[in-house]
MIROKE-404428 format. One line per 4 residues: number of its first residue (from 0); their letters; for each residue x, y, z of N, C-alpha, C, O. Coordinates in pm, 1 decimal, decimal comma. Layout:
REM MIROKE-404428
NUM) A) X/Y/Z/X/Y/Z/X/Y/Z/X/Y/Z; ...;
***
This chain:
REM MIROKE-404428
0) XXXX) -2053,6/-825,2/532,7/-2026,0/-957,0/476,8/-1944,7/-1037,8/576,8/-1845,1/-985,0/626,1; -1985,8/-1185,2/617,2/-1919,6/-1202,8/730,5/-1859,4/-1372,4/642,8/-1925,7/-1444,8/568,6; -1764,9/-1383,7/673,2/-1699,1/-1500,8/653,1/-1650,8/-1621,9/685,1/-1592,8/-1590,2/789,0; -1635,0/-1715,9/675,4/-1543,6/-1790,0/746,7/-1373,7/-1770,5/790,9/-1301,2/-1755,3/692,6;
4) XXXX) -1314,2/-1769,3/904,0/-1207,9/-1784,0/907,5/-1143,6/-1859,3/818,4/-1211,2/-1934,8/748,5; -969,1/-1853,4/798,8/-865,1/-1919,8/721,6/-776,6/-2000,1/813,9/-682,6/-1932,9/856,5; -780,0/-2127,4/857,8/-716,3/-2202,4/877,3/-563,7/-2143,8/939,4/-487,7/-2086,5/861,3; -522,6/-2163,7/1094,9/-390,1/-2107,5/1124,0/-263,1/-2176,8/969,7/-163,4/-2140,7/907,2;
8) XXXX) -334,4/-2261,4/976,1/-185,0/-2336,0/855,0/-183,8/-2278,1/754,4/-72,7/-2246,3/711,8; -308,7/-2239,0/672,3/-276,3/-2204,1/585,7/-215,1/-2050,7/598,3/-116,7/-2011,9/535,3; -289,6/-1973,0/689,0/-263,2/-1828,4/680,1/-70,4/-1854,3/708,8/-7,4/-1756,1/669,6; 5,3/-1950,1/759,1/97,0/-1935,2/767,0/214,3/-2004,6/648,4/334,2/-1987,2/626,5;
12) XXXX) 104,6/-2091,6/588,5/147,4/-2123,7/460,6/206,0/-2101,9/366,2/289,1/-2163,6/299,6; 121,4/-1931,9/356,5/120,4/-1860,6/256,0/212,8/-1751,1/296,8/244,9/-1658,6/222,0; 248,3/-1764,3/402,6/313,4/-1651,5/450,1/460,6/-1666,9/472,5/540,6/-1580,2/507,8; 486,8/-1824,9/438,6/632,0/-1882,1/441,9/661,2/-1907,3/269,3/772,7/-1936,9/226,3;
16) XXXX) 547,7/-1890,6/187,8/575,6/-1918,3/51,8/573,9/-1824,3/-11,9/624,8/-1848,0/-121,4; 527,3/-1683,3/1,9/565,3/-1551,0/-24,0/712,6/-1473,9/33,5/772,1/-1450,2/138,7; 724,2/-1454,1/-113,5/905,0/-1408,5/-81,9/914,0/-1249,3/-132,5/802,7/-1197,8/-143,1; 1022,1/-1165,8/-164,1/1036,0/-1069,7/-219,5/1044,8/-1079,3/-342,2/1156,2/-1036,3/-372,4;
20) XXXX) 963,1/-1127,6/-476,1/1043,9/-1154,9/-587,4/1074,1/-1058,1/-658,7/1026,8/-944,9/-668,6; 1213,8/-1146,1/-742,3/1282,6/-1043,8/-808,9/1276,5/-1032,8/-923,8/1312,3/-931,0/-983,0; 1228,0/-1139,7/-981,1/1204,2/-1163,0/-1122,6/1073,4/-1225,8/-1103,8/1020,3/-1300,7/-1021,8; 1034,0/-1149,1/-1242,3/817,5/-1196,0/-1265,3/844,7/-1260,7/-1436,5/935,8/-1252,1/-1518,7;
24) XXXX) 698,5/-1332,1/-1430,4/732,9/-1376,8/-1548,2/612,3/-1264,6/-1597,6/511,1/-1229,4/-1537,0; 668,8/-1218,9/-1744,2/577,6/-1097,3/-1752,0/469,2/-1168,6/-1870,4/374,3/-1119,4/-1931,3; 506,9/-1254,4/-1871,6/372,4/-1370,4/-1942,4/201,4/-1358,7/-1846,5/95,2/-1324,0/-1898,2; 220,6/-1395,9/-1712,0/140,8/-1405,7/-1665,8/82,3/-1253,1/-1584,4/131,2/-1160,5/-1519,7;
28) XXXX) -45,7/-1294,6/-1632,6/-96,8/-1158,1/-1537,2/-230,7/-1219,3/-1433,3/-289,3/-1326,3/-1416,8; -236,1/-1076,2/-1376,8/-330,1/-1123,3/-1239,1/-473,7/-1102,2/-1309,5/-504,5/-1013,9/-1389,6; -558,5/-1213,4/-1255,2/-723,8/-1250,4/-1325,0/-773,1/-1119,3/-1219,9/-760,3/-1101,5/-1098,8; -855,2/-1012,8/-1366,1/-945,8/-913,1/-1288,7/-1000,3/-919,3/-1183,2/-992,9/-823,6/-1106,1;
32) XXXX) -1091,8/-1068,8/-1140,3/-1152,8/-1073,7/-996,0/-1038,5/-1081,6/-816,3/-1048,4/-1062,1/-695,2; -933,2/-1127,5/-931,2/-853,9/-1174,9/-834,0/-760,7/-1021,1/-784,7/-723,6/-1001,2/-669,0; -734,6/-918,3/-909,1/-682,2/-778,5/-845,8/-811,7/-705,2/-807,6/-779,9/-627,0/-718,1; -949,4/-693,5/-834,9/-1037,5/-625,6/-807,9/-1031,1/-645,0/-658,3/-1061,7/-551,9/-583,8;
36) XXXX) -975,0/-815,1/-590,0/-984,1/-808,8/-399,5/-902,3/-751,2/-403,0/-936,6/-658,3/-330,0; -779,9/-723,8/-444,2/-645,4/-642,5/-411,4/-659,5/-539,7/-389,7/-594,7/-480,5/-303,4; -784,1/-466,3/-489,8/-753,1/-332,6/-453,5/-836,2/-316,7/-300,3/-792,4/-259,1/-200,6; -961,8/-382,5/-314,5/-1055,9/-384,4/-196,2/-926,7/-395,7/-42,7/-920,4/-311,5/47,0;
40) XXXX) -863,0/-487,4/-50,6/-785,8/-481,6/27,3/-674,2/-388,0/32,6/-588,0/-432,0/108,7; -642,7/-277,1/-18,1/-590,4/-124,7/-8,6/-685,1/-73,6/40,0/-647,3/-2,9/133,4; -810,0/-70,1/24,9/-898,9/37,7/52,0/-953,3/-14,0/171,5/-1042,9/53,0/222,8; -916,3/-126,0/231,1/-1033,1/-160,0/332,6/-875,0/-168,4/474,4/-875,6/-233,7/578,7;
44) XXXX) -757,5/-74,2/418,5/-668,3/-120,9/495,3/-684,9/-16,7/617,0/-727,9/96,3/593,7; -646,8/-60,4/758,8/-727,1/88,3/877,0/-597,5/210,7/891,5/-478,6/184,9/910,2; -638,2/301,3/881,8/-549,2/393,1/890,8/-598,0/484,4/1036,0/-700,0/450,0/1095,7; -531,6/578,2/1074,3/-513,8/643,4/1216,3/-665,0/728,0/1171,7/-683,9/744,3/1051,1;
48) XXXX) -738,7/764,6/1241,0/-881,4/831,5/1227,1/-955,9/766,5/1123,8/-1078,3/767,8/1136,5; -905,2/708,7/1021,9/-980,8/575,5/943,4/-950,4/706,6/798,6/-990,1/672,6/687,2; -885,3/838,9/812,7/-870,7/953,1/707,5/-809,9/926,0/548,8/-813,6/993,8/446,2; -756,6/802,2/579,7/-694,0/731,7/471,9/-573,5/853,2/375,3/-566,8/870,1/253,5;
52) XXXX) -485,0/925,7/496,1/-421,7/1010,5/388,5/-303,6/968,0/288,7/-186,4/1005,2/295,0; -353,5/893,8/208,5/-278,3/873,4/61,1/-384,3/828,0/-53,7/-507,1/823,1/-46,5; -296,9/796,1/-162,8/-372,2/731,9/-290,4/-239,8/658,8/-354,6/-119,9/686,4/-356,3; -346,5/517,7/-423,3/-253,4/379,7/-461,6/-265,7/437,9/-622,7/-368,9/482,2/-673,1;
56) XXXX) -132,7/425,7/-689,0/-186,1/476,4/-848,6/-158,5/292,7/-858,0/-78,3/225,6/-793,2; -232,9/259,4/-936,8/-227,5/114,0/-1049,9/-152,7/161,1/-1140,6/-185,8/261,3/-1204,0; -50,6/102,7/-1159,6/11,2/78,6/-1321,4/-15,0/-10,6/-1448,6/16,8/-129,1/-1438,1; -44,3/12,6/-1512,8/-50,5/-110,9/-1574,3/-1,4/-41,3/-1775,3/65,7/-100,1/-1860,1;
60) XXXX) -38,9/33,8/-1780,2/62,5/103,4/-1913,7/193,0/64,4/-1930,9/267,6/134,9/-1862,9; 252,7/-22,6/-1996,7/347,1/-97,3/-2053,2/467,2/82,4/-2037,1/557,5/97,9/-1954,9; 423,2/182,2/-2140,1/526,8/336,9/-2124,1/540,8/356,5/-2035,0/654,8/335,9/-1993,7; 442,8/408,0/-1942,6/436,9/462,9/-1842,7/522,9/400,0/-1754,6/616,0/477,7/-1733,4;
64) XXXX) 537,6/292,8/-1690,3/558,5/171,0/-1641,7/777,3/203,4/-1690,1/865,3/233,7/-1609,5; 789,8/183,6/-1818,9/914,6/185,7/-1851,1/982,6/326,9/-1806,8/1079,0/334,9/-1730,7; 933,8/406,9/-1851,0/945,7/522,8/-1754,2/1021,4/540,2/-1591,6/1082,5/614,5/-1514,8; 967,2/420,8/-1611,5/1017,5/435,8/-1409,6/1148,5/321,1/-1380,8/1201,7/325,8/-1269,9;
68) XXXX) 1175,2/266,5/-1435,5/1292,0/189,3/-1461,1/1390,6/216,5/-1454,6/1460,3/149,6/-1378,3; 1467,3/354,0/-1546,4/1609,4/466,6/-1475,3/1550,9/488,4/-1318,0/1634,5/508,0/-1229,8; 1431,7/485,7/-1289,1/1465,2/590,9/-1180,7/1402,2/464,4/-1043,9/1393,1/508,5/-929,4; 1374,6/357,1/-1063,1/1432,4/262,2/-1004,6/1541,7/144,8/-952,8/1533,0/36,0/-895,8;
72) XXXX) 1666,9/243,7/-1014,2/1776,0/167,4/-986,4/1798,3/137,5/-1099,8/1910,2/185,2/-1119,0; 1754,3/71,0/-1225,5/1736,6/-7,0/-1294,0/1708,3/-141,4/-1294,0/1759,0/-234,5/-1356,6; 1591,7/-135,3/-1188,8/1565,9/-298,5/-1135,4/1422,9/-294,5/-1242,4/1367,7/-186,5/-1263,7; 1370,2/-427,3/-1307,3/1267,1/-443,8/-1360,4/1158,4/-528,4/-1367,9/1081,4/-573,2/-1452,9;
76) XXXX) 1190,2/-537,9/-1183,7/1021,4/-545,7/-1174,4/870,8/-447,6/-1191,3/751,6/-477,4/-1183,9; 945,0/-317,9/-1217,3/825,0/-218,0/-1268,2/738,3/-301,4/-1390,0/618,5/-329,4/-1392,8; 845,7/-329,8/-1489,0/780,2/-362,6/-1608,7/768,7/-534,0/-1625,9/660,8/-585,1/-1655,8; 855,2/-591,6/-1610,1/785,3/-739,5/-1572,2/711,4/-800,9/-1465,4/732,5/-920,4/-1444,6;
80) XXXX) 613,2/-728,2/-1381,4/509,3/-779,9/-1300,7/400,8/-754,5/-1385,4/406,8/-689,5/-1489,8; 316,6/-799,5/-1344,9/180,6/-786,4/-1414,1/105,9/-677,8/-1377,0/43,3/-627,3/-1470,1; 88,6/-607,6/-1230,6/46,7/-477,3/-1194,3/147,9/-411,9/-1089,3/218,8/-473,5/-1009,6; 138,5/-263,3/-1108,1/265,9/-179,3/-1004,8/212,8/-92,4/-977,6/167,2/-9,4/-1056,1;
84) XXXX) 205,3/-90,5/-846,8/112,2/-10,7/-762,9/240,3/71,3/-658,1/322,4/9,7/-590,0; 228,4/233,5/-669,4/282,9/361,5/-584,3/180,3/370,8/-494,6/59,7/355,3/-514,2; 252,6/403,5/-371,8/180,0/424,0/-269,2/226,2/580,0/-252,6/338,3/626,2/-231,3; 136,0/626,0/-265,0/168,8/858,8/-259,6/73,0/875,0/-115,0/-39,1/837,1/-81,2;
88) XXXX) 164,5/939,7/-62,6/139,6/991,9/93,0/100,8/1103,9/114,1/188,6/1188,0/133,5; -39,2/1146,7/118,5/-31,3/1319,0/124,0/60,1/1382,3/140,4/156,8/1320,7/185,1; 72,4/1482,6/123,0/211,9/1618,3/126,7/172,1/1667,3/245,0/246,4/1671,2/343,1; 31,8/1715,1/244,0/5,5/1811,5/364,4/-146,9/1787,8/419,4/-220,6/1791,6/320,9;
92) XXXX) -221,7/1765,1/537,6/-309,1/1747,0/564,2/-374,9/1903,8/575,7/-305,0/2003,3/594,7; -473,3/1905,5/565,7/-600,5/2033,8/504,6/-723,2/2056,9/581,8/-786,2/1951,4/589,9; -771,9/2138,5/632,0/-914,5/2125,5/667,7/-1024,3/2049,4/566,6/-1126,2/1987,1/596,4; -971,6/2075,0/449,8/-1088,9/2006,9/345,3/-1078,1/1855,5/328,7/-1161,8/1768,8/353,6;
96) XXXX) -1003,5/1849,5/299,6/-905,9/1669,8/365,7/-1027,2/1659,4/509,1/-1122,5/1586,0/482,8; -1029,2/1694,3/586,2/-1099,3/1657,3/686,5/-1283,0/1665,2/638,8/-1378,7/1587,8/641,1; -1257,3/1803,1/599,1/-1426,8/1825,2/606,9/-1481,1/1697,6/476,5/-1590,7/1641,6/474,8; -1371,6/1678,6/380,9/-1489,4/1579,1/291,6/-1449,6/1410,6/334,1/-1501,9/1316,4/274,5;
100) XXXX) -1340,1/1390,7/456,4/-1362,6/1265,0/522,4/-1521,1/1236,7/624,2/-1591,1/1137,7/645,2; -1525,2/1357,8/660,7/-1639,8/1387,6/772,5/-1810,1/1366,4/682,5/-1902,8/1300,6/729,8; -1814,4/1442,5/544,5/-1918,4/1433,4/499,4/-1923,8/1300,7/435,4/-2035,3/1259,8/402,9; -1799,4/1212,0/407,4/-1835,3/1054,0/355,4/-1875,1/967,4/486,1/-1929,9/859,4/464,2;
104) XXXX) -1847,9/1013,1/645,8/-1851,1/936,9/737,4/-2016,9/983,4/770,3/-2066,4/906,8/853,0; -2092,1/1068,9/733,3/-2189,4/1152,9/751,2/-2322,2/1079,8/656,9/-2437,2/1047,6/686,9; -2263,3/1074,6/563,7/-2320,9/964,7/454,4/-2374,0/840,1/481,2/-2484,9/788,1/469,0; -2250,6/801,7/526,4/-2221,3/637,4/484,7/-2319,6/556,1/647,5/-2380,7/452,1/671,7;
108) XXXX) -2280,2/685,8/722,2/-2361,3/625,7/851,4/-2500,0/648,2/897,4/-2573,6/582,2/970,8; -2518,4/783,0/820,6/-2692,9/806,2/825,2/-2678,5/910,1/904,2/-2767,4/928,5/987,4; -2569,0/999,7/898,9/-2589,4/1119,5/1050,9/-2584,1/1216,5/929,6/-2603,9/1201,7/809,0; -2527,3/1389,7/1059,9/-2480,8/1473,4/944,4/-2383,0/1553,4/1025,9/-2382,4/1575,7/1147,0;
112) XXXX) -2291,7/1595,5/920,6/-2210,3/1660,7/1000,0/-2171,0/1732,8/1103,7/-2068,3/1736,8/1171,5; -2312,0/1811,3/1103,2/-2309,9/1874,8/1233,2/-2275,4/1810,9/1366,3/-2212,6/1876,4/1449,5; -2318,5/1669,2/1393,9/-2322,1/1609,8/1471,1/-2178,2/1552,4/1472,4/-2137,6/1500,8/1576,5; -2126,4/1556,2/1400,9/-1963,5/1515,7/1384,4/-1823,3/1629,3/1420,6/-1702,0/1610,9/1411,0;
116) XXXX) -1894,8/1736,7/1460,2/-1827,3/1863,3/1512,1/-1719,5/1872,2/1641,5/-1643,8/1963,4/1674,5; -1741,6/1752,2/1695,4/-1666,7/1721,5/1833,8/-1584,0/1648,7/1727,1/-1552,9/1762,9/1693,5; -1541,9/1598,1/1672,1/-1493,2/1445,0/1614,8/-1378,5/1546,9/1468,9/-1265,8/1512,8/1433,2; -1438,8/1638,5/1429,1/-1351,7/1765,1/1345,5/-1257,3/1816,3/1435,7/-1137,2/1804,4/1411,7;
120) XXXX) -1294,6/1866,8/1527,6/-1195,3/1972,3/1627,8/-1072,4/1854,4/1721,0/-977,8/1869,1/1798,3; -1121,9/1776,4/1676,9/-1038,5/1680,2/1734,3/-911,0/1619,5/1630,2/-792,4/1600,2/1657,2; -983,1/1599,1/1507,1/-896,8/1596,7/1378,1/-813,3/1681,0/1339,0/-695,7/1670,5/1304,0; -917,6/1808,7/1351,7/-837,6/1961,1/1298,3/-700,9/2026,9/1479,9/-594,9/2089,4/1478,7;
124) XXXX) -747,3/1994,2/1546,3/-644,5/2008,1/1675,8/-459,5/1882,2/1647,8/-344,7/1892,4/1690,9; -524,8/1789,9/1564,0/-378,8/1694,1/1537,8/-356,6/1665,8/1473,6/-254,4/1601,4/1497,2; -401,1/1657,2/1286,3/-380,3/1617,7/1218,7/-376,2/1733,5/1112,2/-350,4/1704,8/995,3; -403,3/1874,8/1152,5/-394,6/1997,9/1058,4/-330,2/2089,2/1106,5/-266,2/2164,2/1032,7;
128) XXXX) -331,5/2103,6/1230,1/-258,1/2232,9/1316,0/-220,2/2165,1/1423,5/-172,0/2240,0/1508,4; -223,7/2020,3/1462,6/-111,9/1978,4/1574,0/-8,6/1856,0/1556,0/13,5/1807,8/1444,9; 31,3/1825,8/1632,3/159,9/1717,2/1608,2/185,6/1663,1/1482,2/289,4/1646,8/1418,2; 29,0/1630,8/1453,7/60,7/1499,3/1328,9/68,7/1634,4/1212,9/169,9/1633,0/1142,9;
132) XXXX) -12,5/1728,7/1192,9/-19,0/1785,3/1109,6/110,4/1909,3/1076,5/102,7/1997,9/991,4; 214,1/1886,3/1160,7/345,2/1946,4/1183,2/464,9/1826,8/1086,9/574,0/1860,2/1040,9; 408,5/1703,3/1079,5/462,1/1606,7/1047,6/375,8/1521,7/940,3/383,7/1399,1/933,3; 291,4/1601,7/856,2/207,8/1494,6/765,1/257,5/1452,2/655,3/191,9/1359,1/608,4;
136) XXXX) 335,9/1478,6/602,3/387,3/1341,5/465,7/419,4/1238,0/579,2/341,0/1146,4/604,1; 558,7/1258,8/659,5/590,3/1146,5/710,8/464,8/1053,8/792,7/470,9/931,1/800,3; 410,6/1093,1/820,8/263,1/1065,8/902,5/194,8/970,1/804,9/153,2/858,8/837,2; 188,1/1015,5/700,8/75,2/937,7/577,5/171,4/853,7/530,1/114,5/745,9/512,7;
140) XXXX) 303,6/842,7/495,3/420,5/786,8/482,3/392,0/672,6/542,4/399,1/569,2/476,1; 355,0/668,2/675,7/371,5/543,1/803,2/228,2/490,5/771,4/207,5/369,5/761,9; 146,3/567,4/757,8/9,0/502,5/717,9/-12,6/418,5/567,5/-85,4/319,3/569,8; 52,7/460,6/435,0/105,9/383,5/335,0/157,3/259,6/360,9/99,0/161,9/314,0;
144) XXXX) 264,6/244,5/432,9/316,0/151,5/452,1/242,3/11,2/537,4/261,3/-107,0/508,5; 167,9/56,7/631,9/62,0/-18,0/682,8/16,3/-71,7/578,4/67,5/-181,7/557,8; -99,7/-23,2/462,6/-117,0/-45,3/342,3/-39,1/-142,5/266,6/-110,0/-230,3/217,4; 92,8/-153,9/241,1/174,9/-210,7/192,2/135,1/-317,0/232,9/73,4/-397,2/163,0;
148) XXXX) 166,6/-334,7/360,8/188,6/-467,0/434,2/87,7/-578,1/446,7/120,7/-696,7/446,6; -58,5/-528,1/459,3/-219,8/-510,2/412,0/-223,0/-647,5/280,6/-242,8/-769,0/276,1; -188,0/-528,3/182,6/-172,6/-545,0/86,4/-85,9/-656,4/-22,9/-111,9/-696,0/-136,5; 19,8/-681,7/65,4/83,5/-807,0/94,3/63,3/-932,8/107,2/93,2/-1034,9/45,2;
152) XXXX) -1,4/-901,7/213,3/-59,7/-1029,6/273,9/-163,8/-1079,0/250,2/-181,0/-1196,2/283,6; -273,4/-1002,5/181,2/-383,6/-1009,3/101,3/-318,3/-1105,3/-9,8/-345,7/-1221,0/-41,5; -240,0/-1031,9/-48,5/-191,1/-1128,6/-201,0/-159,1/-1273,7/-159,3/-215,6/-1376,6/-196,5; -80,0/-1262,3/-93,9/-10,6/-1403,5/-46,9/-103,9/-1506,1/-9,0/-88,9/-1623,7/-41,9;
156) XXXX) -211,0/-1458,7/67,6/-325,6/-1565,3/52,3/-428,4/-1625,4/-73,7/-493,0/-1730,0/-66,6; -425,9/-1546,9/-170,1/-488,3/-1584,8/-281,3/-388,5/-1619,4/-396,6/-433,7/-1641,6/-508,9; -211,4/-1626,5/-364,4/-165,6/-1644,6/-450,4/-67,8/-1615,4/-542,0/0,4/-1684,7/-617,6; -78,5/-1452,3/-510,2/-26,0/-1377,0/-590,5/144,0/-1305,5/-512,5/176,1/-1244,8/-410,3;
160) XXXX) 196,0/-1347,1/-605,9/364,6/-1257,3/-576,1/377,8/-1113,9/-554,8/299,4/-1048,1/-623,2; 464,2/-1039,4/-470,1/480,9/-931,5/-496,1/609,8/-910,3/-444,5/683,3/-995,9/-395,3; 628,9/-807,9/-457,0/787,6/-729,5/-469,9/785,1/-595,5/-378,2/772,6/-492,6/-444,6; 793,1/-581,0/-261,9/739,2/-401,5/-235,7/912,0/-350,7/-222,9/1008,4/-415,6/-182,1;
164) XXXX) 905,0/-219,2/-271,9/1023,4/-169,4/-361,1/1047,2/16,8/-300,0/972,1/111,7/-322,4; 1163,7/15,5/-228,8/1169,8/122,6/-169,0/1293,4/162,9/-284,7/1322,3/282,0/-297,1; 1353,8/74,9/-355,7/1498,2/114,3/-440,2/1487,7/210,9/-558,8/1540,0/208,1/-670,2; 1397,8/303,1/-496,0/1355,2/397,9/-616,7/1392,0/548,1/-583,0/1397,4/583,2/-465,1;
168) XXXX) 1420,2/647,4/-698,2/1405,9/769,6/-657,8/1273,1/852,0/-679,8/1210,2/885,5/-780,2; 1252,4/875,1/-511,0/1080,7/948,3/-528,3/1058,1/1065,4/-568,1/941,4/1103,7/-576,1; 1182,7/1163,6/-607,9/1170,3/1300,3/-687,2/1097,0/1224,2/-827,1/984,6/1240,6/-874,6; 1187,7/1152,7/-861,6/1180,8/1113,0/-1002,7/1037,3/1062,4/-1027,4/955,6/1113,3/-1104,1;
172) XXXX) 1019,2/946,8/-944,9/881,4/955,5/-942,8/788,2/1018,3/-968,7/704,8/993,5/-1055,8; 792,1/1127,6/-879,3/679,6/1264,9/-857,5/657,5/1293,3/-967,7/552,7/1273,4/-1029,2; 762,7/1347,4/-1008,2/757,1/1403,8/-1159,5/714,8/1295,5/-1323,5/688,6/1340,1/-1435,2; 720,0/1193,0/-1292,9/674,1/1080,2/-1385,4/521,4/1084,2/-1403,4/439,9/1098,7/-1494,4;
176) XXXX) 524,8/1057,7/-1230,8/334,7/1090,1/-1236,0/265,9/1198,6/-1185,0/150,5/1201,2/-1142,3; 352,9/1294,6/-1193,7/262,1/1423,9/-1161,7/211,6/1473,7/-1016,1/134,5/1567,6/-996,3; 275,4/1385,6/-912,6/208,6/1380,1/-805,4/188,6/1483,0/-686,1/95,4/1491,3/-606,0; 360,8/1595,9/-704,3/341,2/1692,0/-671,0/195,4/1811,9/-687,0/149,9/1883,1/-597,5;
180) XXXX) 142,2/1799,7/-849,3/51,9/1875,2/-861,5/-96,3/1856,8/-768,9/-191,0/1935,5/-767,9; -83,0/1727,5/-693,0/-176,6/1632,0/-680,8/-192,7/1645,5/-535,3/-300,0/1612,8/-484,6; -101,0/1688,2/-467,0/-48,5/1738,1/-319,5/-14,6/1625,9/-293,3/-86,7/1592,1/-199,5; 87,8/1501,7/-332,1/103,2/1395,3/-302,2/239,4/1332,1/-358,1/275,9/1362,4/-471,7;
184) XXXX) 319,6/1238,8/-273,9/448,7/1266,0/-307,4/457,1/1093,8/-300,6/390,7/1040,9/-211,5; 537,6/1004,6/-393,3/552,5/879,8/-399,3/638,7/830,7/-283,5/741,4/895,6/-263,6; 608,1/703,0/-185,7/685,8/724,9/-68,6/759,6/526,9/-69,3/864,5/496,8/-12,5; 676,5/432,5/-141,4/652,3/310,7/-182,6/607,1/235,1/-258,2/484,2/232,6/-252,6;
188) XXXX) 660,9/153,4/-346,5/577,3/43,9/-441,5/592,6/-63,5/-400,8/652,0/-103,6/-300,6; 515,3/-137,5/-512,0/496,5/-301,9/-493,4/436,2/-313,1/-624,4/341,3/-256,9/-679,2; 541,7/-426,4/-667,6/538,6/-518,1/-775,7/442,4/-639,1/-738,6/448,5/-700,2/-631,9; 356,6/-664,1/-837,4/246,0/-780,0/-861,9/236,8/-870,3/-952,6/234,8/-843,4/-1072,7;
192) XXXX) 231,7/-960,8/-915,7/216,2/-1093,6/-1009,6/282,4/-1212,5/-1023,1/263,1/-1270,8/-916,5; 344,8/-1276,3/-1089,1/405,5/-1419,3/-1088,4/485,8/-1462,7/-1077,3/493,7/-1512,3/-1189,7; 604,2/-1506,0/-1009,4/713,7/-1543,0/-994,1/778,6/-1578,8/-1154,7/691,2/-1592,6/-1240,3; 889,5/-1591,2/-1190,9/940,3/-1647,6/-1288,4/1019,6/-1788,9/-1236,4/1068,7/-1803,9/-1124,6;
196) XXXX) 1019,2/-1874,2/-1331,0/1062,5/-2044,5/-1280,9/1190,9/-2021,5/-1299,4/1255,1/-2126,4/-1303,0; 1298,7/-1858,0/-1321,9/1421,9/-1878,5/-1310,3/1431,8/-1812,8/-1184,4/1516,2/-1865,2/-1111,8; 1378,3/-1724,0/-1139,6/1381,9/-1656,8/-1012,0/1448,1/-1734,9/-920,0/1362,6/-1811,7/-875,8; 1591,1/-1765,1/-848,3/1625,7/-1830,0/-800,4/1594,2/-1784,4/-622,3/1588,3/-1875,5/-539,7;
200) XXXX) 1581,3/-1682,0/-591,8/1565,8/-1650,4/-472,0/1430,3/-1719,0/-457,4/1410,6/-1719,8/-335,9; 1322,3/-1779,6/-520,7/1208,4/-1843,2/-458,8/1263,2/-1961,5/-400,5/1220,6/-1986,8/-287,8; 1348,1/-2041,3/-449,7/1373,2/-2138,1/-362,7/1473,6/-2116,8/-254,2/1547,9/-2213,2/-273,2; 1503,1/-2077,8/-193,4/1574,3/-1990,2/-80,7/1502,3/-2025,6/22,9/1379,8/-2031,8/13,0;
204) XXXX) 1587,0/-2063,4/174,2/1492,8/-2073,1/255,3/1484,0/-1936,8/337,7/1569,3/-1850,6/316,8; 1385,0/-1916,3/428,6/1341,1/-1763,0/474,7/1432,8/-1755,7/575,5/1433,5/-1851,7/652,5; 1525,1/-1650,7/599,2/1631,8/-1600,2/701,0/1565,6/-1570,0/812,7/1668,8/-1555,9/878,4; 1469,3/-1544,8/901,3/1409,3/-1483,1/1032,5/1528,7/-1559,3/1170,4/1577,2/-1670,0/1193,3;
208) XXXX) 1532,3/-1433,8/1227,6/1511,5/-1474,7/1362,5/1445,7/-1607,8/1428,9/1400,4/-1688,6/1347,8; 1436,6/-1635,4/1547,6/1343,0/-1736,5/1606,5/1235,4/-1632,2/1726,9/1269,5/-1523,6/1773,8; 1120,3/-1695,8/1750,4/1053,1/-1645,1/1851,3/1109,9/-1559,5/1979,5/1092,3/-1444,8/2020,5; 1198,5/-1690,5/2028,6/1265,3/-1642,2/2118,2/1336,5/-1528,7/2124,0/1322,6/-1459,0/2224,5;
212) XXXX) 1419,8/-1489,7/2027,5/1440,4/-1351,5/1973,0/1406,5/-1228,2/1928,7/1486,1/-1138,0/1902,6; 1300,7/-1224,4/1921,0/1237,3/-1176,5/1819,4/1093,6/-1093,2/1916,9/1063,0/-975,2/1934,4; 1032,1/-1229,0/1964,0/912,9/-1159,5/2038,1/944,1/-1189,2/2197,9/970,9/-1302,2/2238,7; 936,7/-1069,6/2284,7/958,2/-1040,5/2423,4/795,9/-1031,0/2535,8/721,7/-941,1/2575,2;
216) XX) 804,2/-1170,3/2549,4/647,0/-1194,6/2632,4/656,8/-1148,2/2764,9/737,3/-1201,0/2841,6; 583,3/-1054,6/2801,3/541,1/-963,9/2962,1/400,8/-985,3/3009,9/361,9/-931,3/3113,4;
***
């Protein structure tokens, strides 16, 4: 599907009018077509071998949702956004983790695995038994967060507020949604949906640095 580009102004538009919010109005929620791109844009976000090691849970259960509120500080944007999305980072990368990335890439492209055997030993040499795979939560951890950011910015162009929320405890988590059983451990969220018209930090102007500071041209 090929598109038109977005305008430098606007893409920066939206990117000076998206804030951290802190308060949602829990009146408004996000129109199905409009989270159905959201999620597309989690899933279409690039990760290191393209292995995608995590999974986004959607919230949207009003309990479930309250649940996580002690063990976010007691901040409540869990339950007044309109959707709350955990970002869970694999625990541990697997040969099977590999072999059923390999048979969807096997699929999807018209080959077959066999032919993907150079492209395994290369996966299985760093991401199961070498460097990365010595280090895989934190590894999928860094790849989540990419996601986040993805995911972000996706919103901000069509509109939508979000909140991404490290002020949580991720034991507590785990255990809320089960994620340990799941080989997967909560590492990040993000709150979705509408600003509230008391939210005073929206009118705030944005603190950054300047260029000059910031970015070092060689």
């Amino acid at each position: 599907m090929k598109s038109a580009p977005i305008s430098t102004d606007t893409l920066l538009g939206q990117l000076d009018w998206r804030y951290a919010t802190k308060k949602f109005d829990p009146a408004k929620r996000i129109a199905a077509a409009d989270w159905a791109a959201l999620e597309q844009a989690l899933i279409l976000t690039p990760t290191s071998y393209g292995l995608q090691p995590y999974k986004f849970l959607v919230l949207t259960d009003p309990a479930l949702r309250a649940q996580l509120v002690p063990a976010s500080w007691g901040q409540t944007q869990p339950v007044d956004c309109s959707h709350y999305v955990v970002f869970a980072a694999r625990a541990k990368n697997t040969e099977a983790d590999v072999d059923r990335y390999l048979a969807l890439m096997a699929a999807v492209r018209g080959t077959t695995t066999e032919s993907l055997a150079g492209f395994k030993k290369v996966l299985m040499g760093d991401v199961v038994d070498g460097p990365r795979g010595e280090v895989s939560l934190e590894w999928a951890a860094r790849q989540a967060y990419i996601a986040l950011g993805n995911f972000m910015t996706a919103a901000a162009l069509i509109g939508v507020d979000t909140c991404p929320m490290e002020g949580f405890e991720p034991p507590q988590y785990d255990e809320i949604l089960g994620l340990p059983a799941q080989g997967f451990r909560a590492v990040v969220a993000c709150a979705a949906g509408y600003r509230s018209a008391e939210d005073k930090y929206a009118a705030l102007p944005k603190v950054r640095f300047p260029a000059d500071v910031m970015i070092d041209r060689r």
